[in-house]
mmCIF file of the N, C-alpha and C atoms, coordinates in Angstrom:
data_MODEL
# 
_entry.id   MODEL 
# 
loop_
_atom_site.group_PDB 
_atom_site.id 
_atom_site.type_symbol 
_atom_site.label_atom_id 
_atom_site.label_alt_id 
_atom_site.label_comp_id 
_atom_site.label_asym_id 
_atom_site.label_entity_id 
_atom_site.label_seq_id 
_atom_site.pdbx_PDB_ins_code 
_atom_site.Cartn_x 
_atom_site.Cartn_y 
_atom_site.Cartn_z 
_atom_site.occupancy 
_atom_site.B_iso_or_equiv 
_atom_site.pdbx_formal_charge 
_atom_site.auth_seq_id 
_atom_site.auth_comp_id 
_atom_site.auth_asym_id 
_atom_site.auth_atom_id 
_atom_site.pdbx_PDB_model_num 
ATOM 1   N N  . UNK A 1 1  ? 25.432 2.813  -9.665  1.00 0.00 ? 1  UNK A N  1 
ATOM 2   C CA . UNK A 1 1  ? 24.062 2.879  -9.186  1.00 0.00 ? 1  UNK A CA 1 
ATOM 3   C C  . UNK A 1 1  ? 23.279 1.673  -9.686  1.00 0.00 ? 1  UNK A C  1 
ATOM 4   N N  . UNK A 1 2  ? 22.056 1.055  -9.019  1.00 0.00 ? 2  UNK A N  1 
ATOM 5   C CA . UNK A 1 2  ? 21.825 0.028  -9.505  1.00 0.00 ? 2  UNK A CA 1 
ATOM 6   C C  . UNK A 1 2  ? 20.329 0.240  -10.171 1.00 0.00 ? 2  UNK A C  1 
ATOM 7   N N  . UNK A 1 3  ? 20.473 -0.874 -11.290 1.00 0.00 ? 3  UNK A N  1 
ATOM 8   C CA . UNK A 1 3  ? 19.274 -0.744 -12.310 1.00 0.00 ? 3  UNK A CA 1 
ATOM 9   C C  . UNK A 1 3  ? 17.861 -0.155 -11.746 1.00 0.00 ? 3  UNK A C  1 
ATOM 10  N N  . UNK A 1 4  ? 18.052 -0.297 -10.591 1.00 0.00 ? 4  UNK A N  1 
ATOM 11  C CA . UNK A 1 4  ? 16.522 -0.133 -9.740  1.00 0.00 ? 4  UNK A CA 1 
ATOM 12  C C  . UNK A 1 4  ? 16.622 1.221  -8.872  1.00 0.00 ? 4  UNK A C  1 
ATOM 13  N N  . UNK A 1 5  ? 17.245 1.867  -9.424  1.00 0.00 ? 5  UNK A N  1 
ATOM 14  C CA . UNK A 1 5  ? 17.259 2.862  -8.718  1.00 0.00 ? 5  UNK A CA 1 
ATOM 15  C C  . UNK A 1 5  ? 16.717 4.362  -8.991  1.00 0.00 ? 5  UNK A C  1 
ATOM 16  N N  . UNK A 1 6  ? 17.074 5.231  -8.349  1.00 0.00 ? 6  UNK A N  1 
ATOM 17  C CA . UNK A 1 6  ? 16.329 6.885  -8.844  1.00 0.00 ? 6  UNK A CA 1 
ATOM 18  C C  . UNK A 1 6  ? 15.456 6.888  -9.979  1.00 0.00 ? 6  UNK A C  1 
ATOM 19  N N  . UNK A 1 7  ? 16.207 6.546  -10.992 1.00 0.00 ? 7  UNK A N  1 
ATOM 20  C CA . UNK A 1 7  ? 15.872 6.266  -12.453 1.00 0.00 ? 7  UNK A CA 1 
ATOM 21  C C  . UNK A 1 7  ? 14.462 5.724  -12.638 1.00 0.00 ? 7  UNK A C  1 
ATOM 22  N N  . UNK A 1 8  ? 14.547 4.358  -12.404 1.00 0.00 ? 8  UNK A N  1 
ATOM 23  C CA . UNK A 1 8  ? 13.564 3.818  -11.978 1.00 0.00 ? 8  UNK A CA 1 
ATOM 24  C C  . UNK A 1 8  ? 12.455 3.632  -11.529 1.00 0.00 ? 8  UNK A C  1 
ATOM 25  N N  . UNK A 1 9  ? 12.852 4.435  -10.163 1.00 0.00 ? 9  UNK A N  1 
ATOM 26  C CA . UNK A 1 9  ? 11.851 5.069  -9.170  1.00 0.00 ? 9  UNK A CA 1 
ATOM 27  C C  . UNK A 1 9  ? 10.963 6.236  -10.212 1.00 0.00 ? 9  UNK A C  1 
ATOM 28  N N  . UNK A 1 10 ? 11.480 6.882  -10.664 1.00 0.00 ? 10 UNK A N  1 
ATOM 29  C CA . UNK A 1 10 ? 11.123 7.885  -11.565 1.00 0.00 ? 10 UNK A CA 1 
ATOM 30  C C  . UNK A 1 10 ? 10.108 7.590  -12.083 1.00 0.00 ? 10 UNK A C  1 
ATOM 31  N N  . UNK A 1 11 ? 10.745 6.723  -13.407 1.00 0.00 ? 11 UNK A N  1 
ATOM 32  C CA . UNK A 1 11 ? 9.964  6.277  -14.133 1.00 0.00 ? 11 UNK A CA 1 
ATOM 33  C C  . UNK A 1 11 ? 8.194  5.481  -13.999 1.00 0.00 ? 11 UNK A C  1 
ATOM 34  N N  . UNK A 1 12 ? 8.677  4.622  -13.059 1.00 0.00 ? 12 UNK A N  1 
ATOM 35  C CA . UNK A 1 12 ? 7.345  4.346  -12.150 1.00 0.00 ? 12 UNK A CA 1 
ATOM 36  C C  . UNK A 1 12 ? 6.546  4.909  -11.877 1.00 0.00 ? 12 UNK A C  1 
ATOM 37  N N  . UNK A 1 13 ? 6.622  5.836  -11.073 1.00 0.00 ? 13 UNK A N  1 
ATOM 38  C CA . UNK A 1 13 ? 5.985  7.110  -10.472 1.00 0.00 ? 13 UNK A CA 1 
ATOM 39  C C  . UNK A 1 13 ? 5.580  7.764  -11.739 1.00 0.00 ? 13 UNK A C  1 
ATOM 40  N N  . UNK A 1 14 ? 5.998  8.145  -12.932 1.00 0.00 ? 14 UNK A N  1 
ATOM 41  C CA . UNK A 1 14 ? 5.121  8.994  -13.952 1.00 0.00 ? 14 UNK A CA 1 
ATOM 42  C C  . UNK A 1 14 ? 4.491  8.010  -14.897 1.00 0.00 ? 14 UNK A C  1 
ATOM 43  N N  . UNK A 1 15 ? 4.323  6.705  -14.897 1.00 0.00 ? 15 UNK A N  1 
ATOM 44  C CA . UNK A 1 15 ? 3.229  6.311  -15.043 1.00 0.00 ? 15 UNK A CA 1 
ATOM 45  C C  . UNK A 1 15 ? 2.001  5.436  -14.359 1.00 0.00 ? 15 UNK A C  1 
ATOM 46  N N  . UNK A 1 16 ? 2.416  5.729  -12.948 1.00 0.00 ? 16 UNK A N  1 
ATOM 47  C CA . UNK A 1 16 ? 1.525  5.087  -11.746 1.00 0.00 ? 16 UNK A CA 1 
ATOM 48  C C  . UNK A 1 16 ? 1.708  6.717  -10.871 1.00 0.00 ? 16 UNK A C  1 
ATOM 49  N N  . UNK A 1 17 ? 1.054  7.073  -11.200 1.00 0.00 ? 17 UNK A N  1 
ATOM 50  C CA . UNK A 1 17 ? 0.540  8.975  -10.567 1.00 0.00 ? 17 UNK A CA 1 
ATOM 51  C C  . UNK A 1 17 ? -0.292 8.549  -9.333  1.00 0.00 ? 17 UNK A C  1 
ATOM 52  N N  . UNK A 1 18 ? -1.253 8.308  -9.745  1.00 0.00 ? 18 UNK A N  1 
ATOM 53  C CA . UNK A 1 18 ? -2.355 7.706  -8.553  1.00 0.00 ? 18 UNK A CA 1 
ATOM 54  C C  . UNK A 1 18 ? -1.831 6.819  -7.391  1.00 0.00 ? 18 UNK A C  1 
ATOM 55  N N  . UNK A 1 19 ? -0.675 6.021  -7.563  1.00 0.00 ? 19 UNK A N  1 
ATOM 56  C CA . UNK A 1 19 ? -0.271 5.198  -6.650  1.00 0.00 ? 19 UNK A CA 1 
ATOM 57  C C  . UNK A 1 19 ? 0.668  5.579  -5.566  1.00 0.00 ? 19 UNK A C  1 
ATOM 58  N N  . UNK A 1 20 ? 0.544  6.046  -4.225  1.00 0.00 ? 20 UNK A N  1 
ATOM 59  C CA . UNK A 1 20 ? 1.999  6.855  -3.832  1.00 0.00 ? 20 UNK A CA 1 
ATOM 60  C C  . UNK A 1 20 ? 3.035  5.454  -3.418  1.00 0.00 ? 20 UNK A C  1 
ATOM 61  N N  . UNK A 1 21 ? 3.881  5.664  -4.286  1.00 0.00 ? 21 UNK A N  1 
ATOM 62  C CA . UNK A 1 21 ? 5.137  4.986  -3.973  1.00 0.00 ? 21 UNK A CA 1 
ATOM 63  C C  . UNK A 1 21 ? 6.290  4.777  -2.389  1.00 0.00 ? 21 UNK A C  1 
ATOM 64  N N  . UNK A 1 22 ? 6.801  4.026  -2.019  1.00 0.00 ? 22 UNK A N  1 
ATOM 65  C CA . UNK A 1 22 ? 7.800  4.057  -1.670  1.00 0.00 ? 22 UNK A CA 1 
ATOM 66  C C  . UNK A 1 22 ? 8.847  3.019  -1.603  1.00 0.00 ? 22 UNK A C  1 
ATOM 67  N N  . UNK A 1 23 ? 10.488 3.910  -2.193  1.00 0.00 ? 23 UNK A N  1 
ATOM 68  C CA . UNK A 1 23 ? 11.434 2.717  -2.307  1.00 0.00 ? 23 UNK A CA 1 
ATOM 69  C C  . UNK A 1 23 ? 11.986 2.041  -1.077  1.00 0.00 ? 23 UNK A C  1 
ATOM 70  N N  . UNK A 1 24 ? 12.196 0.815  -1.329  1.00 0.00 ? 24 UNK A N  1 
ATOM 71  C CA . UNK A 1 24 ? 12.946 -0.026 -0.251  1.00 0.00 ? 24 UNK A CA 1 
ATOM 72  C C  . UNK A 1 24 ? 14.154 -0.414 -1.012  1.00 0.00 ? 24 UNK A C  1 
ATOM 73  N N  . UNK A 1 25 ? 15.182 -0.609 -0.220  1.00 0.00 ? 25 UNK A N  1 
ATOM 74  C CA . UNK A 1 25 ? 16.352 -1.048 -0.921  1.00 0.00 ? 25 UNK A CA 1 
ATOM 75  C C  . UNK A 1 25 ? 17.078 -0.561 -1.727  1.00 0.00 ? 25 UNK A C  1 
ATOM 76  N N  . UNK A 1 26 ? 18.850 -0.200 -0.993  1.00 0.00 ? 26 UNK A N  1 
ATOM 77  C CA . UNK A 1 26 ? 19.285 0.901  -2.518  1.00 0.00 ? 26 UNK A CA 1 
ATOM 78  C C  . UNK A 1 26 ? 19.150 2.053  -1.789  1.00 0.00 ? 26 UNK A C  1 
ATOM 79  N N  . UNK A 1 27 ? 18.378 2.697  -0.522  1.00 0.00 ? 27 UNK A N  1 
ATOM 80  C CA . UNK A 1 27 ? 18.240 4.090  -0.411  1.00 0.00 ? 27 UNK A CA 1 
ATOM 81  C C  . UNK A 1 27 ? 19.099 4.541  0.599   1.00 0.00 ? 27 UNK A C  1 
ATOM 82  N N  . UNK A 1 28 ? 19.897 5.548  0.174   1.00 0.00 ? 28 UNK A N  1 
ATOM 83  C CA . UNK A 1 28 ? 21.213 5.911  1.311   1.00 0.00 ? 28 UNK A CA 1 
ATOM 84  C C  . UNK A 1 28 ? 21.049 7.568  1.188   1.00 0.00 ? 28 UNK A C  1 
ATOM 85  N N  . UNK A 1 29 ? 22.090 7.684  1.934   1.00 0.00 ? 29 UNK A N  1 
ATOM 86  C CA . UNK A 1 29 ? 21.957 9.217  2.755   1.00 0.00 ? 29 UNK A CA 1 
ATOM 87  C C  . UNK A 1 29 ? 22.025 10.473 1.241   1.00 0.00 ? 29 UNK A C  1 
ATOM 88  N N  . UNK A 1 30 ? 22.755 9.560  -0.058  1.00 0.00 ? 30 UNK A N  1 
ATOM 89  C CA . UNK A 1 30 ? 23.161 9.936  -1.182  1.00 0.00 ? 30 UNK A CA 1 
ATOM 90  C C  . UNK A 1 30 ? 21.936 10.596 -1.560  1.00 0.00 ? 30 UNK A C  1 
ATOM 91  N N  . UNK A 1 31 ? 21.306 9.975  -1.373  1.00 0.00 ? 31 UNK A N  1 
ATOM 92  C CA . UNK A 1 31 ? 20.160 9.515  -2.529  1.00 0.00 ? 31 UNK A CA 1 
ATOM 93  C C  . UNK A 1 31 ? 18.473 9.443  -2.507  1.00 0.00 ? 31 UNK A C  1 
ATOM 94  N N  . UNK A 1 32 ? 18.665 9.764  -0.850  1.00 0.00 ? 32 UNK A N  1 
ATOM 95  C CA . UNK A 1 32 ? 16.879 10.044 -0.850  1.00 0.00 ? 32 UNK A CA 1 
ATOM 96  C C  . UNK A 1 32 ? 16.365 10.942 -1.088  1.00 0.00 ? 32 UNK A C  1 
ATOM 97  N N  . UNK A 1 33 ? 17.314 12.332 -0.645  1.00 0.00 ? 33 UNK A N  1 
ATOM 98  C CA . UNK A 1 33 ? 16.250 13.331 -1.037  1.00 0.00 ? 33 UNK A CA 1 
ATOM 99  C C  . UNK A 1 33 ? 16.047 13.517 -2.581  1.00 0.00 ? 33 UNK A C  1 
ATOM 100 N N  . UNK A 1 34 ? 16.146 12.480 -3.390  1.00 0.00 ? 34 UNK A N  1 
ATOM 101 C CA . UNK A 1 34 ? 16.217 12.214 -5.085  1.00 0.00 ? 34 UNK A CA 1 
ATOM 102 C C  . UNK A 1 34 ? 14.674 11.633 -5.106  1.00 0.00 ? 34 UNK A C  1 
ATOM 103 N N  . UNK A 1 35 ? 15.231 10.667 -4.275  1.00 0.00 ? 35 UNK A N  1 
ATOM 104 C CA . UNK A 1 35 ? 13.937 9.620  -4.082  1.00 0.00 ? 35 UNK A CA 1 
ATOM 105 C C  . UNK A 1 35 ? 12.551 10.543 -3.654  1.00 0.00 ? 35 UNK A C  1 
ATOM 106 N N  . UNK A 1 36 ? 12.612 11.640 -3.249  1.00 0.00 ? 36 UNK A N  1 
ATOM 107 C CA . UNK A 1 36 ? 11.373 12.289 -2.851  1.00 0.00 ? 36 UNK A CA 1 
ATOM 108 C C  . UNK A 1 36 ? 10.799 13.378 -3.800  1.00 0.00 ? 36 UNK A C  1 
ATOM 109 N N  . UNK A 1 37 ? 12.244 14.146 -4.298  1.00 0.00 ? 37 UNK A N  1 
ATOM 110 C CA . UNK A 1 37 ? 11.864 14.987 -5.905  1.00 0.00 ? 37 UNK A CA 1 
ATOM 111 C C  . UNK A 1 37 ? 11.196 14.013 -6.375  1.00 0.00 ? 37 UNK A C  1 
ATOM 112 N N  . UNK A 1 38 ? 11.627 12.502 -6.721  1.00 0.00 ? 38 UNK A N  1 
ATOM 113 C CA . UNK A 1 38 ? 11.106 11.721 -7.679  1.00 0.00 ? 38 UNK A CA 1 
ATOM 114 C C  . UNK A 1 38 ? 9.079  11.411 -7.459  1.00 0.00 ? 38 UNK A C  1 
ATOM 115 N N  . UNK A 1 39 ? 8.973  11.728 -5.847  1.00 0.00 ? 39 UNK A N  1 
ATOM 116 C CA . UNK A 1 39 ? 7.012  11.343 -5.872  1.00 0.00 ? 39 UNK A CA 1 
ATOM 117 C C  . UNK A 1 39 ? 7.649  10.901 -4.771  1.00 0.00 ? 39 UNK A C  1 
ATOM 118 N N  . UNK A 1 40 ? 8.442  9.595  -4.139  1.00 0.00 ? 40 UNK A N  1 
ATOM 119 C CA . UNK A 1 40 ? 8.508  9.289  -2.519  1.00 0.00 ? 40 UNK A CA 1 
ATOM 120 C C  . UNK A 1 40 ? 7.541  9.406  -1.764  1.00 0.00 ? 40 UNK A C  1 
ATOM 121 N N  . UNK A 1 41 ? 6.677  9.193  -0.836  1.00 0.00 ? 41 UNK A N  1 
ATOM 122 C CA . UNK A 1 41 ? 5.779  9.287  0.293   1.00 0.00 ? 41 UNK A CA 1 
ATOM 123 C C  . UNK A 1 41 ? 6.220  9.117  1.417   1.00 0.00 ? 41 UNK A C  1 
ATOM 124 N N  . UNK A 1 42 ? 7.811  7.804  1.327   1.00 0.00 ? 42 UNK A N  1 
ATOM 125 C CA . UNK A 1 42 ? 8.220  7.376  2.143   1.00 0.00 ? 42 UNK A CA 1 
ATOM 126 C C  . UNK A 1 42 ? 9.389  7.156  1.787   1.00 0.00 ? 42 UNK A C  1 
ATOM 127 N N  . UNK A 1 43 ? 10.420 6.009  2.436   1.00 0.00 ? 43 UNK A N  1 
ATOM 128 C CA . UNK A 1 43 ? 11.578 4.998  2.134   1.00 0.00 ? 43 UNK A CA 1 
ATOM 129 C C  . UNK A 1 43 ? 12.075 4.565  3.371   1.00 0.00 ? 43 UNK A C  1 
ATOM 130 N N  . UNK A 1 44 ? 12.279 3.262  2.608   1.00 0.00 ? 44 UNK A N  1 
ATOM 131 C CA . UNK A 1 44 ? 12.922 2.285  3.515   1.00 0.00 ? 44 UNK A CA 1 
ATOM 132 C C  . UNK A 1 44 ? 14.214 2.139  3.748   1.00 0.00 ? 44 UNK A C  1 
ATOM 133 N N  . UNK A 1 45 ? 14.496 2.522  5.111   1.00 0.00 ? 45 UNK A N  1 
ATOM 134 C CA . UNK A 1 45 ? 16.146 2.352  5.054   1.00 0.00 ? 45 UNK A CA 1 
ATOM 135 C C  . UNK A 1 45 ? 16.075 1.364  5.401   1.00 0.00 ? 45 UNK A C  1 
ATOM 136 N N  . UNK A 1 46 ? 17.757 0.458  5.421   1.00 0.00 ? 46 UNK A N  1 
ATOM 137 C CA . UNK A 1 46 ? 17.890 -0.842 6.293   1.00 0.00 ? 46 UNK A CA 1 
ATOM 138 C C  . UNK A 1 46 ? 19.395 -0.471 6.725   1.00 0.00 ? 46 UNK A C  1 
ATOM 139 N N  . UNK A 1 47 ? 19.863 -1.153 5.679   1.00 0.00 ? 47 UNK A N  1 
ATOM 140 C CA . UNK A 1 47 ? 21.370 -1.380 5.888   1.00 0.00 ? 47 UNK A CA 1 
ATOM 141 C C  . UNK A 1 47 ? 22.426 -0.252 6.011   1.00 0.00 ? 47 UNK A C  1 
ATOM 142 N N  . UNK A 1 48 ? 21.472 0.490  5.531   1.00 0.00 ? 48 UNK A N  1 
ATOM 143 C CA . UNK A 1 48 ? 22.592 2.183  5.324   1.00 0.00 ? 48 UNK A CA 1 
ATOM 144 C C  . UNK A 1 48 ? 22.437 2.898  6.955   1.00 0.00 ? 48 UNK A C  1 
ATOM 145 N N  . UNK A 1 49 ? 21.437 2.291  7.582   1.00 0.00 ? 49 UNK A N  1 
ATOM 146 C CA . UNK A 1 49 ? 21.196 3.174  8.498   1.00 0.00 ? 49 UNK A CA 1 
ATOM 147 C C  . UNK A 1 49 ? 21.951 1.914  9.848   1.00 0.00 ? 49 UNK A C  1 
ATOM 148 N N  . UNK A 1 50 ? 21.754 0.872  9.509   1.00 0.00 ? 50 UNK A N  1 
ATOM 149 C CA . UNK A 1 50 ? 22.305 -0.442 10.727  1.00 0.00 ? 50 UNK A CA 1 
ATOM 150 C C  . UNK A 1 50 ? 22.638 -1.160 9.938   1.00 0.00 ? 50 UNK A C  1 
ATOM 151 N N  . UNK A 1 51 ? 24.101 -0.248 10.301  1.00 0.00 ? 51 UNK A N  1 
ATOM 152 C CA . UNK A 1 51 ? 25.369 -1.855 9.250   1.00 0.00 ? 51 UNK A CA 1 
ATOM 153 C C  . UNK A 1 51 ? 25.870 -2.299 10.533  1.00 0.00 ? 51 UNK A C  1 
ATOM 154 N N  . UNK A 1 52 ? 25.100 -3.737 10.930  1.00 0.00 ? 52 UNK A N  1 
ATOM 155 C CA . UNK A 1 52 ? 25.260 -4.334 11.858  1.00 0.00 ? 52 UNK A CA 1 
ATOM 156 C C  . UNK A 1 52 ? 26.719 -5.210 12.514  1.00 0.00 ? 52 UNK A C  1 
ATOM 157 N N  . UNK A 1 53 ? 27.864 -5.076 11.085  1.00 0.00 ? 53 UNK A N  1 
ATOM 158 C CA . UNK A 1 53 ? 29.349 -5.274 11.457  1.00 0.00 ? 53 UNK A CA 1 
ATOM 159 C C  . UNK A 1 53 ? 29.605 -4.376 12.181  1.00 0.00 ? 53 UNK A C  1 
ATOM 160 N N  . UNK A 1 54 ? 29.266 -2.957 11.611  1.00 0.00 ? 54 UNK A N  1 
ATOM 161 C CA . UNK A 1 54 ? 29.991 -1.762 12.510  1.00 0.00 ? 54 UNK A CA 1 
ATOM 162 C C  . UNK A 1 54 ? 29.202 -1.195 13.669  1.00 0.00 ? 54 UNK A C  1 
ATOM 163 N N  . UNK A 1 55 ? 27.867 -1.228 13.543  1.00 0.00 ? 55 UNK A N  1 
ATOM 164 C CA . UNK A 1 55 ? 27.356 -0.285 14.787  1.00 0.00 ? 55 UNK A CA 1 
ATOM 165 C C  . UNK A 1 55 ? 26.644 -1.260 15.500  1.00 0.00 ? 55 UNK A C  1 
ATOM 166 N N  . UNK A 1 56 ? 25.971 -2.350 15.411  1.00 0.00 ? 56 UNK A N  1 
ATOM 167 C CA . UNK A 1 56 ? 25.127 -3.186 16.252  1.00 0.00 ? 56 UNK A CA 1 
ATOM 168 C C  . UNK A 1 56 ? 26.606 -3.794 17.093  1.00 0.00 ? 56 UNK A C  1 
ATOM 169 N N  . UNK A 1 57 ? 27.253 -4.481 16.164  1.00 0.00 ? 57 UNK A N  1 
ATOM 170 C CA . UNK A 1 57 ? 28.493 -5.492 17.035  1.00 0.00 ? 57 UNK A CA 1 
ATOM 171 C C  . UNK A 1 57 ? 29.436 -4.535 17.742  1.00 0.00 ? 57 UNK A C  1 
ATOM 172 N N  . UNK A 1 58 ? 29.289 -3.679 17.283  1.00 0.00 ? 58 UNK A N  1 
ATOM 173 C CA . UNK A 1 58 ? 30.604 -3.152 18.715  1.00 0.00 ? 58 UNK A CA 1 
ATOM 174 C C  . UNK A 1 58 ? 29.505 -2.119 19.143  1.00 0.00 ? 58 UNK A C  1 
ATOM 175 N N  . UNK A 1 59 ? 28.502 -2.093 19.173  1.00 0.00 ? 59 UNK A N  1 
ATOM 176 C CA . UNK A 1 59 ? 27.501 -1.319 20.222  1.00 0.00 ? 59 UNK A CA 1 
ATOM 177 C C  . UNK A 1 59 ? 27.966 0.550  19.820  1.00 0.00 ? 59 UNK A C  1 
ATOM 178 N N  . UNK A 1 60 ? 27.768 0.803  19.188  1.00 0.00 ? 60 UNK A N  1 
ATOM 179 C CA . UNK A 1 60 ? 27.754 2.050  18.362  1.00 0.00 ? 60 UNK A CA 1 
ATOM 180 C C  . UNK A 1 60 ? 26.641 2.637  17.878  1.00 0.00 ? 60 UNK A C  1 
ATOM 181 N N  . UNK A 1 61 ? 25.755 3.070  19.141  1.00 0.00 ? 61 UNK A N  1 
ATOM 182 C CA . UNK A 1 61 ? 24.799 3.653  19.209  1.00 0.00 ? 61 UNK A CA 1 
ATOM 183 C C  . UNK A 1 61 ? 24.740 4.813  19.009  1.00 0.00 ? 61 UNK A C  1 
ATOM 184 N N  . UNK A 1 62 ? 25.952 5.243  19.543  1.00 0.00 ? 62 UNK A N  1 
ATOM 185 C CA . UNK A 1 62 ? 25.940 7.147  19.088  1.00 0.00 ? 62 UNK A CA 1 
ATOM 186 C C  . UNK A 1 62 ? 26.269 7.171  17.543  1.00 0.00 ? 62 UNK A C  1 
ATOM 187 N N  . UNK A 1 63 ? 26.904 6.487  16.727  1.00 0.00 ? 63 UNK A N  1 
ATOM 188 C CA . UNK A 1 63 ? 26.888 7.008  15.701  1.00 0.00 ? 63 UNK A CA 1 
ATOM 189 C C  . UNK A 1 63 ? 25.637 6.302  14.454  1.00 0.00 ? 63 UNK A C  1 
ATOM 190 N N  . UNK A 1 64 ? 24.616 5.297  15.089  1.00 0.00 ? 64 UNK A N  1 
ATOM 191 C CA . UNK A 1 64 ? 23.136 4.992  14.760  1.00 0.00 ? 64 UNK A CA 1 
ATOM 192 C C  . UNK A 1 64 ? 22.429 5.850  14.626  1.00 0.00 ? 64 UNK A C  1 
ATOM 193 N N  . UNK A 1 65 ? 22.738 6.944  15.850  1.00 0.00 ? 65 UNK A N  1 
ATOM 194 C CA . UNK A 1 65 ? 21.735 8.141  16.528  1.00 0.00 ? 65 UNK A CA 1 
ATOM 195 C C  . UNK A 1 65 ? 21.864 9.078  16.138  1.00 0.00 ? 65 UNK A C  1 
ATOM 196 N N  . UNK A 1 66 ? 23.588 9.402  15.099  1.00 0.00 ? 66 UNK A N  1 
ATOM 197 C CA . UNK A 1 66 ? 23.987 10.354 14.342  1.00 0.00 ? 66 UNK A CA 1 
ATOM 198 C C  . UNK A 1 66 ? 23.425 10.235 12.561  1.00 0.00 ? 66 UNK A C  1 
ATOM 199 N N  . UNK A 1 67 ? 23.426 8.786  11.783  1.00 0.00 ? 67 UNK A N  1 
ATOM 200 C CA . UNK A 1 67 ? 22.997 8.829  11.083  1.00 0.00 ? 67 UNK A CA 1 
ATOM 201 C C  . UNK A 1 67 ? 21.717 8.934  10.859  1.00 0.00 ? 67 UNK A C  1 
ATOM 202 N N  . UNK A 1 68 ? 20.905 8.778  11.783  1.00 0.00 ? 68 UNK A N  1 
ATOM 203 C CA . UNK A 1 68 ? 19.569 8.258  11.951  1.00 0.00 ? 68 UNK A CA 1 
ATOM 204 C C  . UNK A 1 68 ? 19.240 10.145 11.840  1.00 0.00 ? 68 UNK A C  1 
ATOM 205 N N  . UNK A 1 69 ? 19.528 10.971 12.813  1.00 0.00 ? 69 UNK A N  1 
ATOM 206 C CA . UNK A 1 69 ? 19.652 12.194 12.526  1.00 0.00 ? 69 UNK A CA 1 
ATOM 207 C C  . UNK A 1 69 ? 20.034 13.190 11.093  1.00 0.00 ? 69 UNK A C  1 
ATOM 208 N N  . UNK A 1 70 ? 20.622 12.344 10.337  1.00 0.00 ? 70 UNK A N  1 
ATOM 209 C CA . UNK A 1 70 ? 21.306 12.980 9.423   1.00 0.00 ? 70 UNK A CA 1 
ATOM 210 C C  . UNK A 1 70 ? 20.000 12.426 8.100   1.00 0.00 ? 70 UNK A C  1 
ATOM 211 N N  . UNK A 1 71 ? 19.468 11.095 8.043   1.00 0.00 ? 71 UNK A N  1 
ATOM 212 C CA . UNK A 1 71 ? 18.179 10.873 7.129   1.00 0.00 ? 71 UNK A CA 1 
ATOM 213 C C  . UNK A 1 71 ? 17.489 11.885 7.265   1.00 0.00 ? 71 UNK A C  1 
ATOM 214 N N  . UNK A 1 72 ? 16.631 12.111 8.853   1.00 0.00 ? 72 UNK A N  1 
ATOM 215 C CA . UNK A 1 72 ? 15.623 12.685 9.171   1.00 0.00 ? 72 UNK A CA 1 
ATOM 216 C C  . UNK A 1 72 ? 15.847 14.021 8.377   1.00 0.00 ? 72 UNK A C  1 
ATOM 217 N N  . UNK A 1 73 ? 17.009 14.540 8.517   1.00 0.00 ? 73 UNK A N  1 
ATOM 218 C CA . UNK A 1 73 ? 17.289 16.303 8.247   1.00 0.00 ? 73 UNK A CA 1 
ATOM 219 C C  . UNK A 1 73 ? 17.041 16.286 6.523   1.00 0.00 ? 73 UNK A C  1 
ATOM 220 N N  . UNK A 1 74 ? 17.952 15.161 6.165   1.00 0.00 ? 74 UNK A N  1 
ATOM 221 C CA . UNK A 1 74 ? 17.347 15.228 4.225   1.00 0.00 ? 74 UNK A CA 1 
ATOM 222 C C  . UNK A 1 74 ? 15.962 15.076 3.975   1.00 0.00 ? 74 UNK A C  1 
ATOM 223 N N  . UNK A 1 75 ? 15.492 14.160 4.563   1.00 0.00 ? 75 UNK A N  1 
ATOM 224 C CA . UNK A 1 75 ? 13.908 13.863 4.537   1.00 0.00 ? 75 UNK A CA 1 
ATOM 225 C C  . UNK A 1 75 ? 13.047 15.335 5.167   1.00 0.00 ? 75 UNK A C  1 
ATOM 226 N N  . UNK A 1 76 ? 12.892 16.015 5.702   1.00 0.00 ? 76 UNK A N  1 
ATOM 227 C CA . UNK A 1 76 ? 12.380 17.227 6.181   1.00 0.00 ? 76 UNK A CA 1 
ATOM 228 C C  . UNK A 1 76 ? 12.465 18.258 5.332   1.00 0.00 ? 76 UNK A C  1 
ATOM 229 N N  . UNK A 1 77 ? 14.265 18.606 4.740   1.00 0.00 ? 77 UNK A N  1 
ATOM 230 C CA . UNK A 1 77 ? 14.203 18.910 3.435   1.00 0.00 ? 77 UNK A CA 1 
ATOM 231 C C  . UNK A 1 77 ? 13.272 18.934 2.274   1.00 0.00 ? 77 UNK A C  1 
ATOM 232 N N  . UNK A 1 78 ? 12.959 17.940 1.955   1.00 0.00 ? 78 UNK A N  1 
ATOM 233 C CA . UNK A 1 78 ? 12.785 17.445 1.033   1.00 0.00 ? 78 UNK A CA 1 
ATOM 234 C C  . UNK A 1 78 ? 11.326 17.479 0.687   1.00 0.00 ? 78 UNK A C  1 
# 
């Protein structure tokens, strides 16, 4: 996991209360609904959601449309 992560996020958030946070970078299907226990408002996916070797270049939209589905459901959770 990387230095900037959950942990991190955490930590931030309990001493910036007033500020609503959200992480960019680092946030995968693992790991957000962490990111939202942690304070979250939001998060930025990128790469976890369009890994552009596998789903942009060979046009793999249905399984964009599957992960993209599968954030939303942790995030609603959450």
């Amino acid at each position: 996991m990387d230095a900037l992560g959950v942990s991190y996020f955490k930590n931030v958030k309990g001493t910036l209360t007033h500020i609503p946070l959200m992480p960019t970078g680092g946030v995968i299907l693992d790991n957000i609904a962490s990111f939202f226990k942690a304070g979250a408002i939001a998060a930025g996916v990128g790469s976890s959601l369009i890994d552009p070797a596998r789903l942009i270049t060979t046009d793999d939209y249905t399984r964009l449309a599957e992960t993209s589905k599968k954030f939303s459901a942790i995030v609603q959770k959450s």
